[in-house]
N, C-alpha and C positions, 0 to 999 in steps of 0.2 A: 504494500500500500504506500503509494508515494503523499507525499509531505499535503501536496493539491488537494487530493482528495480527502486525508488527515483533517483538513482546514474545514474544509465542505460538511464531512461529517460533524466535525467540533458547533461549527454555524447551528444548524438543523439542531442538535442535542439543545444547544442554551437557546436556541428560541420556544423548544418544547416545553423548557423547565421553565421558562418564562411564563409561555401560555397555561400552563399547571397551575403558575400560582396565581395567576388572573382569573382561571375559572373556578381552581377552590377555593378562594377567598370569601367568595360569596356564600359558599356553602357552612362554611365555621361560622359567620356572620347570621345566617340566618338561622340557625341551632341554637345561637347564646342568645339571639338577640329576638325570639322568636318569631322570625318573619313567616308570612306564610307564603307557598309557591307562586301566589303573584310579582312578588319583588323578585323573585328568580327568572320568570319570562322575561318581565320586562329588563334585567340585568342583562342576562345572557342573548335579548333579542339585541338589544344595542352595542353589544361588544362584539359579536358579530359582524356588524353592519361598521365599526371601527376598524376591525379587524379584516375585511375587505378592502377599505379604502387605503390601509397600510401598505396592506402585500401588493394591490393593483398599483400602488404608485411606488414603492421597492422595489419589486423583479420588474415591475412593466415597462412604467413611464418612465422612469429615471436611466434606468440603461437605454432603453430605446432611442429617446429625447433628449435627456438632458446631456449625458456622456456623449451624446453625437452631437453636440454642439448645435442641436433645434429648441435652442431654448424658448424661443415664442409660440412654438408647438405645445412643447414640456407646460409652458405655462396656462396655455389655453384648454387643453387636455386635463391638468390639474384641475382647472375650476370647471370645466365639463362635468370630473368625475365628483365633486362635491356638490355639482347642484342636482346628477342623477340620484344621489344615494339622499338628499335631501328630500325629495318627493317619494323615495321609498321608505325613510323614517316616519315621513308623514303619513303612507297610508297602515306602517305599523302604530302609529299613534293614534289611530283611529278604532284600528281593532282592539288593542290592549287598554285603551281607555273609557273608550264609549260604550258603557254596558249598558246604558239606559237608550232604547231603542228612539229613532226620529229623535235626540238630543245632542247638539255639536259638544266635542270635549271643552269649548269653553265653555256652553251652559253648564256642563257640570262641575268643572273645577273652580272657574271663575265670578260664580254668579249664584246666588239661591235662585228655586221656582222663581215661577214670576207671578205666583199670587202670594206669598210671602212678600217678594222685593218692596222694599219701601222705598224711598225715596233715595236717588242717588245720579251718578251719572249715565248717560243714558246706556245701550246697546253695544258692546265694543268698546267701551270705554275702562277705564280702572274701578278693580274694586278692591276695598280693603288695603290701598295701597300696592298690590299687584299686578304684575302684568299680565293682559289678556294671552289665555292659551296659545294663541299662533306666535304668538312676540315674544313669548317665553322660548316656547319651540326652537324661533328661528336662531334668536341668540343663543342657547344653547349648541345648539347643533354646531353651529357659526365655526363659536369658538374652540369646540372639540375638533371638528374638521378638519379647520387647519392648522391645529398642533398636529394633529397626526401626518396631515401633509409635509408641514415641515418638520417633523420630526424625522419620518422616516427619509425624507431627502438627505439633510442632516449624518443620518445614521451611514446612510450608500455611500457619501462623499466621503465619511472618515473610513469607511473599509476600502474602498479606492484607494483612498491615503496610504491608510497601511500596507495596501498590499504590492503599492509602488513603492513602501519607504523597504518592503520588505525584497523587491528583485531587486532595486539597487544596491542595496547590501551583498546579497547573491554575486552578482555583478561583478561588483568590489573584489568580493573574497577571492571568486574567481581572476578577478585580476592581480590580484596578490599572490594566490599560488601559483600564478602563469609566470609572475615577473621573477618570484624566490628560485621559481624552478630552472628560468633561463640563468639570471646572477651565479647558482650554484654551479649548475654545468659551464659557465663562461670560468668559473674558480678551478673545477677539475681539471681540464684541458691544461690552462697555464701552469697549474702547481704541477701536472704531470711532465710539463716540457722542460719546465729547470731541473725536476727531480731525475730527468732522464739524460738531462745533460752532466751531472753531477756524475752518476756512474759511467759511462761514458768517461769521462777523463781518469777515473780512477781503475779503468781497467788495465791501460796498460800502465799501470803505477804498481798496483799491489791488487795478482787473483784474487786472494783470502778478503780483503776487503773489500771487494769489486762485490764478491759474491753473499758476504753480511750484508751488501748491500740490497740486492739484487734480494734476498729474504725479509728485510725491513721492508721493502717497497709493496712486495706480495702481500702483507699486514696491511701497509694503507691503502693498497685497492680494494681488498676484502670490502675494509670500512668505507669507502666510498662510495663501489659498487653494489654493496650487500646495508650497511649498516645504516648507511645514511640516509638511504632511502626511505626510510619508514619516517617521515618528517623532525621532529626534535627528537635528537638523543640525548641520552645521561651524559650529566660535567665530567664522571668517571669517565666513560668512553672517550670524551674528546680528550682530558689530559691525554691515557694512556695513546691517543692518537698523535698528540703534539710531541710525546715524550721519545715515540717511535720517528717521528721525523727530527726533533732535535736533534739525536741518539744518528741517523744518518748521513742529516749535513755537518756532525763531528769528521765523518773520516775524512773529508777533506779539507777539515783546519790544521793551520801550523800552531808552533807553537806562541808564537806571537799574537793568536787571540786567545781574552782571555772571557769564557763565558762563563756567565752565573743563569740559573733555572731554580726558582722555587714556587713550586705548585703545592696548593695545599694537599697533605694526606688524609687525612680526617676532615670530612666539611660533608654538608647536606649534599645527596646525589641529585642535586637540579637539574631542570628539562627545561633542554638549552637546544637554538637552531646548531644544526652541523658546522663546521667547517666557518665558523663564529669569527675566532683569532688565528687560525691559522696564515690570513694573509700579511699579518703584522708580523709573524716571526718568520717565513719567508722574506717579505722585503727586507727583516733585518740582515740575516745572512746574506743575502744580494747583496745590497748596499753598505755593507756594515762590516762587512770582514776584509783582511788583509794579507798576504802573504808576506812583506816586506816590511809593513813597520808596524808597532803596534798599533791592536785596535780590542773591542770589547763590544758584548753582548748582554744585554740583564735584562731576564724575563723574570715576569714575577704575577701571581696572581692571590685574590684573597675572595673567599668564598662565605657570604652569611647564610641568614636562614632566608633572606628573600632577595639576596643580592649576590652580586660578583664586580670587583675593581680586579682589571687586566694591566698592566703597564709593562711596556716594554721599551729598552731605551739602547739603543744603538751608536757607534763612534760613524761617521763619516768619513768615508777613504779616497783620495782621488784615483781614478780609473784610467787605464792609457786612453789617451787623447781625449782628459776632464780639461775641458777650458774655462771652468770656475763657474761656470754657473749652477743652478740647483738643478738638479734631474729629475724628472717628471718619476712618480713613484712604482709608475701601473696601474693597468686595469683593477687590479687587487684591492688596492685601499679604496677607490672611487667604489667597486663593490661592495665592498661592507658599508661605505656610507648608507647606499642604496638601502642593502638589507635592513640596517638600522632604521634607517626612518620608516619602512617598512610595518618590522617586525616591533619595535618599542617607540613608538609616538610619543613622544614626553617623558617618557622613561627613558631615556638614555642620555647620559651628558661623554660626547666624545672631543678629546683634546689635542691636539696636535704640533707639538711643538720641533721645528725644522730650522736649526742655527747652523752654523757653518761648522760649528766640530762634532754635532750630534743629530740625531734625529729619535724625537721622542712621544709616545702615545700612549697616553692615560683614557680608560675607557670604560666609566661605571653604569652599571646593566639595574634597574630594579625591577625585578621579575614578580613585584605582590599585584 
């Protein structure tokens, strides 16, 4: 059963339970209050005759007309169907009221005999301060009528409402999973092209390393291709994913960098998007390490019960043929912007700080 028809049914149940307590009401009322089944006819004839003019201008008019932009139709129709049901109350007011035979229902609600009647205003006119039968009627009716008209207009317009606020959301999300899902596969590709160019040099350097290599890699595909798929993973799995990739662009540092990793061991296993921070400690090793003179890497992360702060800070090395200026970062970090604004609207504060001897990113997540 799709969510559509979920709705439809939900509709139909709470108008039933509605029209329940509309028609029992009467009946508890008439038991304590001891009416007799006359006030029951007359009840249940006129909520009837409501209760038609509801639903004809609910399903009928209003989609028909009104939503089709005929609204001088929609309007003319409305007051059609209030002066039909008008003339139909009236010949129900005639029957349920008129028991005394050849007597209009104002002779008998508004007027004694007329060999009683004393002196007063004439034929049609007030008595007792009252309005004559028909005047009563009409204001009555009048006023019911079109509450019900506008009411039920009223009512269409706001489930339109909602049911347009409800596919733009749809929409949205959909466009959210579309753009997370392109961002992430736009991340795979490039982390696989450096990580492939790293063994690559290291083959013909040192087998045994080539090949530690070549077995850490096999672990991050796994998680890639297998793990990440299934939308947020556990903060455990992405350390031990960062940990597996820190651990293999080691075999290609000298000794002249000098890195620091402190992930927390103990912390809440939060459920956190994939491949989150991994492009921050990528660009660092990119950009950030040296063969020749020194340089340094410090990643660091702290984990609460509804948060995560990431920082990681990098030296700045110049590159054969650096002619001083800043080096554009990568696709990488413009991604995670993406994803961020994304995935934490206002929960996330990201910092970026890019000087000439360092390059550094502070990056607090609140996940409540």
């Amino acid at each position: 059963m799709n969510k559509k028809t979920k709705d439809r049914i939900f509709k139909i149940i709470l108008h039933l339970l509605v029209w329940a307590f509309i028609l029992g009401l009467p009946l508890y009322s008439a038991r304590r209050l001891d009416l007799d089944n006359r006030f029951l006819l007359i009840y249940y004839t006129f909520t009837s005759i409501n209760g038609l003019i509801f639903y004809i201008n609910y399903l009928v008019l209003v989609p028909k007309l009104f939503f089709q932009k005929k609204k001088y139709r929609y309007y003319l129709s409305a007051l059609a169907l209030v002066v039909c049901f008008y003339f139909v109350s009236g010949v129900f007011n005639r029957l349920l009221f008129d028991d005394t035979p050849g007597k209009s229902p104002s002779e008998q609600f508004n007027r004694p005999p007329d060999n009683k009647r004393g002196p007063g205003p004439p034929r049609g006119g007030f008595i007792r301060g009252r309005l004559p039968f028909g005047n009563a009627h009409l204001m009555g009716y009048s006023s019911s009528a079109l509450f019900i008209v506008f009411f039920s207009l009223g009512l269409k317009v706001l489930e339109r409402q909602s049911r347009i606020e409800k596919l733009q959301e749809e929409m949205e999300r959909a466009k959210l999973n579309s753009e997370l899902a392109f961002l992430k596969n736009q991340i795979s590709p490039h982390f696989f092209f450096n990580t492939l160019n790293n063994i690559y040099s290291l083959i013909g350097i040192n087998a045994d390393d080539s090949q530690k290599a070549v077995l850490k890699l096999s672990k991050l595909m796994r998680y890639l291709l297998y793990d990440s798929e299934q939308g947020n993973t556990k903060l455990s799995q992405e350390t031990e994913f960062m940990n597996n990739y820190i651990d293999l662009m080691k075999l290609r540092m000298s000794d002249k960098v000098t890195l620091s990793v402190s992930f927390p061991e103990k912390h809440e296993d939060l459920s956190i998007p994939p491949l989150l921070f991994v492009p921050f400690i990528e660009n660092a090793f990119k950009h950030g390490i040296s063969y020749r003179e020194k340089s340094f890497i410090d990643i660091s992360m702290l984990a609460g019960l509804d948060s995560i702060t990431f920082k990681c800070v990098n030296s700045k090395v110049k590159k054969n043929g650096d002619n001083g200026t800043k080096e554009n970062p990568g696709i990488g970090l413009e991604n995670v912007r993406k994803r961020l604004s994304l995935l934490y609207p206002g929960k996330h504060d990201l910092k970026i700080n890019d000087s000439d001897k360092s390059f550094e990113v502070l990056l607090f997540i609140n996940l409540a």
